[in-house]
N, C-alpha and C positions, 0 to 999 in steps of 0.2 A: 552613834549607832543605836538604832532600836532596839529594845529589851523584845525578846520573839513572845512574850507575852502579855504585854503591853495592849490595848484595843486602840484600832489606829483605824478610823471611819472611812468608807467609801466617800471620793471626793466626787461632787458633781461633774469634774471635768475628766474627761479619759485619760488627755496627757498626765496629770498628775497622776493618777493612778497608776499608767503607765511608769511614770519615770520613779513613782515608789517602786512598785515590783520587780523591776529592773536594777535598781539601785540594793534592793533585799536579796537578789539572786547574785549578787556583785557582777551582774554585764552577763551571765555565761550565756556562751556561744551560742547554747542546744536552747536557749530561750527564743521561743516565736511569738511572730504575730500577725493576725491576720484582718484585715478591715474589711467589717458586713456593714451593712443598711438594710433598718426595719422602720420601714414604713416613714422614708425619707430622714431617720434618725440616727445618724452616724452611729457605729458600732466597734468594737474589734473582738478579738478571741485571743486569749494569752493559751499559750500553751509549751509545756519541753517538750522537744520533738525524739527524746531518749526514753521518755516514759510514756505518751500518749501514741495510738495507735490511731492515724491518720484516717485510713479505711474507715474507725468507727465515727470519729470525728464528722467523717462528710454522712454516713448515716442516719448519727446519731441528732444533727442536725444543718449541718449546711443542704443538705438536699430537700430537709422538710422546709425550709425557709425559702429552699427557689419555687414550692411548689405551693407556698402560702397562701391563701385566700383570705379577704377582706373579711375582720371582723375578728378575726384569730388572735388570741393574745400570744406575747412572746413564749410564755411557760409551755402551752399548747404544741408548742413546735417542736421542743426534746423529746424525743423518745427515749433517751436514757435512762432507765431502771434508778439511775443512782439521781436523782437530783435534790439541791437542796441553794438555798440562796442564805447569804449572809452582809453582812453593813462593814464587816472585820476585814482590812486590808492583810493582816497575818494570817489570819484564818484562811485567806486565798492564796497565799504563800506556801501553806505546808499543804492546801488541796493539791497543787501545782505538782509538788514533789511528791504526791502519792499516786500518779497520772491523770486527774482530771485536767476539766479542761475549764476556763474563767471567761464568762462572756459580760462586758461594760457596755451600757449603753449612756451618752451622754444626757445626761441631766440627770441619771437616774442614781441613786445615793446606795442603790443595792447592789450586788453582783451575782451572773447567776454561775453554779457551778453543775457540772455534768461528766459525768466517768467514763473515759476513753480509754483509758490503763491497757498498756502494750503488755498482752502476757506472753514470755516466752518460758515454756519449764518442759521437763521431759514428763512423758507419761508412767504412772505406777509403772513400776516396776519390781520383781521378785528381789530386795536387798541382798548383796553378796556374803554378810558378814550373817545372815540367819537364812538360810535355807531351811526348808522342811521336804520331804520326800513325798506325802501327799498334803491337800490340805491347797488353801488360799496361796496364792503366788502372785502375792501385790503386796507393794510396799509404800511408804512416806515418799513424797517428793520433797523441792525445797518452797513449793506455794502454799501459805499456810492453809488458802480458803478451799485448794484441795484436798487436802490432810484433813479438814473436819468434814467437808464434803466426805470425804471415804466413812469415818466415823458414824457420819449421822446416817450413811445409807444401810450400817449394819447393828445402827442402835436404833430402831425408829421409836420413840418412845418419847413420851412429852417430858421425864424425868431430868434427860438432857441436858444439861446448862452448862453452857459457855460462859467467861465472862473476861472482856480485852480489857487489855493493860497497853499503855505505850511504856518502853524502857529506850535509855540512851537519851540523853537531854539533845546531841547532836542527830544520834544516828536516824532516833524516834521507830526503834524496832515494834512489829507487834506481838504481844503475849497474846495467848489463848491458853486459860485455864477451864477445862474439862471435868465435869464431874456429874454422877445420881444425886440430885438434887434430894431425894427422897431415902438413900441409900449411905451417901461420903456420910462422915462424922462430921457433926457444924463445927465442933472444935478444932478439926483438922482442918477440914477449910479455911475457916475464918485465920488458923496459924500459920498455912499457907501463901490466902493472901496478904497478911500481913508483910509476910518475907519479902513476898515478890514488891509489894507496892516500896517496901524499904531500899531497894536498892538503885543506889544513887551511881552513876556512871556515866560515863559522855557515849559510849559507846556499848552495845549488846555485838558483841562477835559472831559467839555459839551457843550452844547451852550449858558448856562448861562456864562460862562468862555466871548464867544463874544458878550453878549446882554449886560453885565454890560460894558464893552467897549468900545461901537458903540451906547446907548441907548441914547438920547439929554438931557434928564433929569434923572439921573442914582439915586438921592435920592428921589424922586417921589413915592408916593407909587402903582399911576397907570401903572399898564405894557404898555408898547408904543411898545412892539414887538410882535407880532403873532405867536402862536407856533401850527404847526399840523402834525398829522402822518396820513393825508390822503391827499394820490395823486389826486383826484379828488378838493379837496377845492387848493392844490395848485395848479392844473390848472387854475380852477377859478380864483387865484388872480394874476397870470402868465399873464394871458388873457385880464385883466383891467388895466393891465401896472405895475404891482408891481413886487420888485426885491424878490429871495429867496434865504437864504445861506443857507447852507446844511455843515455839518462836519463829517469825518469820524466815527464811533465808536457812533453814536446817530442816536436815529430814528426821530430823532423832525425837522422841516424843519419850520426855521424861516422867515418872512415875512414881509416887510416892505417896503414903509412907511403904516402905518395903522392908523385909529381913533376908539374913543370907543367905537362905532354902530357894528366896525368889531368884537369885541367879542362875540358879541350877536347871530351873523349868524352863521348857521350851514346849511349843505347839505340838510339836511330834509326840509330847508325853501322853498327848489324850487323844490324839488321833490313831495312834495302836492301840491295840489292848493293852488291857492295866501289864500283862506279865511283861510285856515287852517297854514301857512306860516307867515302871518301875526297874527293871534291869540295868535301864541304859541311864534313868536319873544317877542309880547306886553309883556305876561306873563315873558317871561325870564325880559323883562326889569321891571317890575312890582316887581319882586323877589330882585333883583336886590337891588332898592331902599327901599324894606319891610326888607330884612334882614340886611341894613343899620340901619336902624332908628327904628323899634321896637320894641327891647327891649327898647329906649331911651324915645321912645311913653309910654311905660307901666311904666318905672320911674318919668317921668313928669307929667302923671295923678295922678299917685298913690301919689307922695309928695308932689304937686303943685297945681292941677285943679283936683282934686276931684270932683268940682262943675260940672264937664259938662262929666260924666256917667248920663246916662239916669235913672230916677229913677226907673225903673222896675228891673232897674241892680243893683243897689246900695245896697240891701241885699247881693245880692250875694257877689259881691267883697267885702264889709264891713267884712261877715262871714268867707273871705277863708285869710284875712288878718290882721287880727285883734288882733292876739295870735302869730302874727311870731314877733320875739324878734330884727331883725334885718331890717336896712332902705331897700327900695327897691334899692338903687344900689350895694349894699352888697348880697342882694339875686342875681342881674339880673349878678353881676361877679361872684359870685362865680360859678353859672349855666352854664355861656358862658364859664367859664375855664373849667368844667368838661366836657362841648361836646366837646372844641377842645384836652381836655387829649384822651376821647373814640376816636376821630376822628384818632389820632396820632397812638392811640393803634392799631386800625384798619389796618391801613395803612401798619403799620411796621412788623405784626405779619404776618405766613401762612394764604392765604383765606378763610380755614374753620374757623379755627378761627378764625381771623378777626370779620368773620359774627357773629359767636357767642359773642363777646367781646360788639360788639355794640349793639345789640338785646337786650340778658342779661342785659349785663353793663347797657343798659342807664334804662329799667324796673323797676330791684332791685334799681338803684341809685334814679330815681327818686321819687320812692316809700319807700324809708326810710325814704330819708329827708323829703315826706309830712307828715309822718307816726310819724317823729320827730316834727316836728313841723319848723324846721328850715326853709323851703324854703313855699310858697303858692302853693298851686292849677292852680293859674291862671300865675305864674310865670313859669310854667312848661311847662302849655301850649306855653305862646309867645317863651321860647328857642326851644320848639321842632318844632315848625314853624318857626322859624327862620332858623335852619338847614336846615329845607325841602327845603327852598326858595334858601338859600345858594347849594344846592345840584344841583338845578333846574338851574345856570349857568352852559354855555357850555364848560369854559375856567376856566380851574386850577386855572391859575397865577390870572383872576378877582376876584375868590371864596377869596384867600386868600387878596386880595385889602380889601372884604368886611368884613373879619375876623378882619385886623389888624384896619380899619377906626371906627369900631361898637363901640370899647374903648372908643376913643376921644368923640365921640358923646353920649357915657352914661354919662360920667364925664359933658360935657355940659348941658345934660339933669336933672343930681344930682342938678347943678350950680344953674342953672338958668331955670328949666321947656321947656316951649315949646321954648323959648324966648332963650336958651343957644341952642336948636336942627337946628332952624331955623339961628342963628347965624354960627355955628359950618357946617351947609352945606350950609351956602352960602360961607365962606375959600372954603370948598371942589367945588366949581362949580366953584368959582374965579380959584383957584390951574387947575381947567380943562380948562379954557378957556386961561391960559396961556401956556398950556403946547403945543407942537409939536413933530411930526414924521418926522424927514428928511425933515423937512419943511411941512408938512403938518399940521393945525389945528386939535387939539386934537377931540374938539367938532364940527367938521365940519360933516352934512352941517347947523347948525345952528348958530355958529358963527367962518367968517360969513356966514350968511344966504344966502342959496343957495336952494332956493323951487325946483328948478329940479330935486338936489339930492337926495329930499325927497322921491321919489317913492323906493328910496331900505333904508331908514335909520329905522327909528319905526315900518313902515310895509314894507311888498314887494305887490309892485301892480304887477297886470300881467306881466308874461315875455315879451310878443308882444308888451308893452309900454316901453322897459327899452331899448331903440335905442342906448345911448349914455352912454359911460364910467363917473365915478366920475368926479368931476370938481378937487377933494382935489389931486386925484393921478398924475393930470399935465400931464395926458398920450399924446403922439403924435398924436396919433389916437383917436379923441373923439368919432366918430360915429363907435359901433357895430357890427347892422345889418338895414335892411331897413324895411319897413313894412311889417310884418309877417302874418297880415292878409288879404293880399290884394285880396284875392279869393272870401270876401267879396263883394267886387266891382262892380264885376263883375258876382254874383247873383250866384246862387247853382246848 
């Protein structure tokens, strides 16, 4: 077998060449060929007929070839944008499985290559998991060279820099790392691609494939990387000095270095006013820590501190709990397993259904077991509020941080009451304030404390105040813009 990197020369005869490239592709089916003549000189055209788009093909070059005139050289006759020639029989092997096309002419020790690449992707589109109410409504596709295509038509600026990677020694995925050439940190960069160039794998899946990788703390249960399928949020974070990888065959454009405040932001937050930007941040973060710790709240009342319900309430709870045959941390898991079973169910099934599955599902479910007696009243309520808060995160990968963290902290709460809750989330805020992004603090700008940075971390104060980039992302450029209201000044 040939080592695929190996340099293995154009043979003067075509059959050989032929019966290598064939023999490299192991026979398959989708392999074509076609036999021209230029200028009384036996020819053919290799091409796979699942990657190369035939249409462009006769375009691109068989029609300029019937319509040849004496004296034309063969290069003369592509019209293809992409052409390039090489002497490397591998080299025209992996052109082949990128969709061009390989044209041999006998005698000649070169081969010429030309890009027919069948594209089939769907058009932007507004991403289902990041909606915004006003605002851009285009998203990532799975073509990468539309995804920086999108990129570069909302960054037009020479700062820009791109830079590929092939990953997958099999698959031969493509990277596209993104960044302000003038703006990222070189050190961030340069640590970046170090990562990426390190990793050794036969195959690139997703971009989970590079985040478990490249991530600082990879058994952490908090994500440290950024995932988005809107061009506009990664402008934004292009534009504060942050680097972005991007992989063929995914719409998700990962982002780093990041802190935990960045999961909380969304587009909407600066597209209202600041009052309405900041309210609704508050609340995601407010969600955030409620569907952490509430169920863990209602086990540690209910088995602990009884005493401190208000007594206007203590019939109540007394009544809706008093006949369930099981402790409240047996009720509050078995609850939280059946939302994330419905949740799962949702998820994986068609969307009509789906919808119905959860609707239904959670209805009838939670109406047996009250109806049985097995689960409480009030137990019912804190899971279904808990979901809702859980729902109310703008980021996937944090929803499930706060799915798998809710465990520990009931178990702690069963343990030991308030006293196991309070314990069990100081681990988790020690666990954040050790943690890092490419050198960035996890919990920045609070530790450490950076009061500047505060105008965009819990709330966003007006944009005309937000002059100067993060202190955490180490950009080149700390200052922005200048004073935006300065029309002020100078009276109306």
């Amino acid at each position: 077998m040939t080592v695929k990197n190996e340099m293995k020369s154009v043979n003067p005869s075509i059959k050989k060449n032929v019966q290598y490239i064939f023999s490299a592709l192991f026979h398959t089916d989708d392999l074509k060929m076609r036999k021209v003549t230029w200028k009384k000189m036996p020819g053919v055209i290799i091409y796979l007929e699942t990657m190369a788009d035939t249409e462009q093909l006769q375009r691109s070059f068989l029609l300029p070839l019937s319509e040849a005139e004496d004296g034309q050289h063969i290069e003369d006759l592509i019209t293809s944008p992409e052409f390039s020639k090489t002497d490397d029989l591998n080299k025209v092997v992996s052109a082949l499985l990128k969709g061009d096309c390989a044209l041999f002419l006998q005698g000649r020790t070169e081969c010429f290559l030309f890009s027919s690449v069948q594209i089939n992707t769907r058009t932007p589109e507004e991403p289902d998991n990041e909606k915004v109410v006003r605002g851009a409504h285009m998203g990532f596709v799975e073509n990468i060279d539309i995804n920086l295509n999108l990129i570069r038509r909302r960054i037009k600026d020479r700062q820009l820099k791109i830079k590929y990677f092939k990953l997958g020694m099999e698959s031969n995925t493509n990277i596209a790392m993104i960044y302000m050439s003038e703006l990222a940190n070189p050190s961030i960069v340069e640590e970046v691609q170090k990562r990426i160039e390190s990793i050794s794998t036969d195959m690139i899946f997703s971009p989970g494939y590079i985040e478990e990788c490249i991530e600082d703390h990879p058994f952490s249960p908090f994500q440290q990387i950024l995932f988005t399928e809107r061009p506009d949020r990664a402008e934004a974070h292009l534009m504060e000095g942050r680097v972005i990888i991007m992989s063929e065959g995914a719409s998700d454009a990962s982002i780093v270095p990041v802190t935990f405040f960045s999961f909380f932001q969304t587009p909407d937050d600066y597209i209202i006013r600041f009052y309405g930007g900041s309210f609704f941040r508050l609340l995601r973060l407010f969600s955030f820590w409620g569907a952490l710790t509430l169920p863990a709240i209602y086990i540690a009342v209910v088995a602990f501190h009884f005493d401190i319900i208000p007594y206007d309430v203590v019939t109540i709870v007394k009544s809706s709990i008093e006949d369930i045959p099981f402790p409240p941390f047996f009720e509050a898991l078995v609850m939280a397993i059946t939302i994330e079973l419905i949740r799962e169910a949702g998820v994986r099934l068609p969307s009509p259904i789906g919808q119905t599955i959860g609707i239904v599902g959670g209805l009838i479910i939670g109406d047996a077991v009250i109806n049985a007696g097995l689960v409480s009243n009030l137990m019912v309520i804190v899971i279904a509020l808990t979901a809702i808060m859980s729902f109310c995160l703008p980021s996937y990968e944090m929803g499930n941080t706060v799915r798998i963290l809710s465990f520990p902290i009931m178990i702690a709460a069963a343990t030991l009451g308030f006293v196991g809750i309070v314990f069990a989330l100081m681990i988790i805020i020690i666990h954040m304030c050790k943690l890092e992004s490419f050198g960035t603090p996890y919990i920045a700008p609070f530790a450490p404390l950076q009061l500047k940075d505060l105008k965009d971390a819990i709330v966003r104060f007006p944009i005309w105040t937000l002059n100067e980039r993060p202190n955490n992302v180490r950009a080149e450029k700390l200052v922005k813009q200048r004073a935006s209201r300065e029309w002020e000044k100078h009276g109306r």
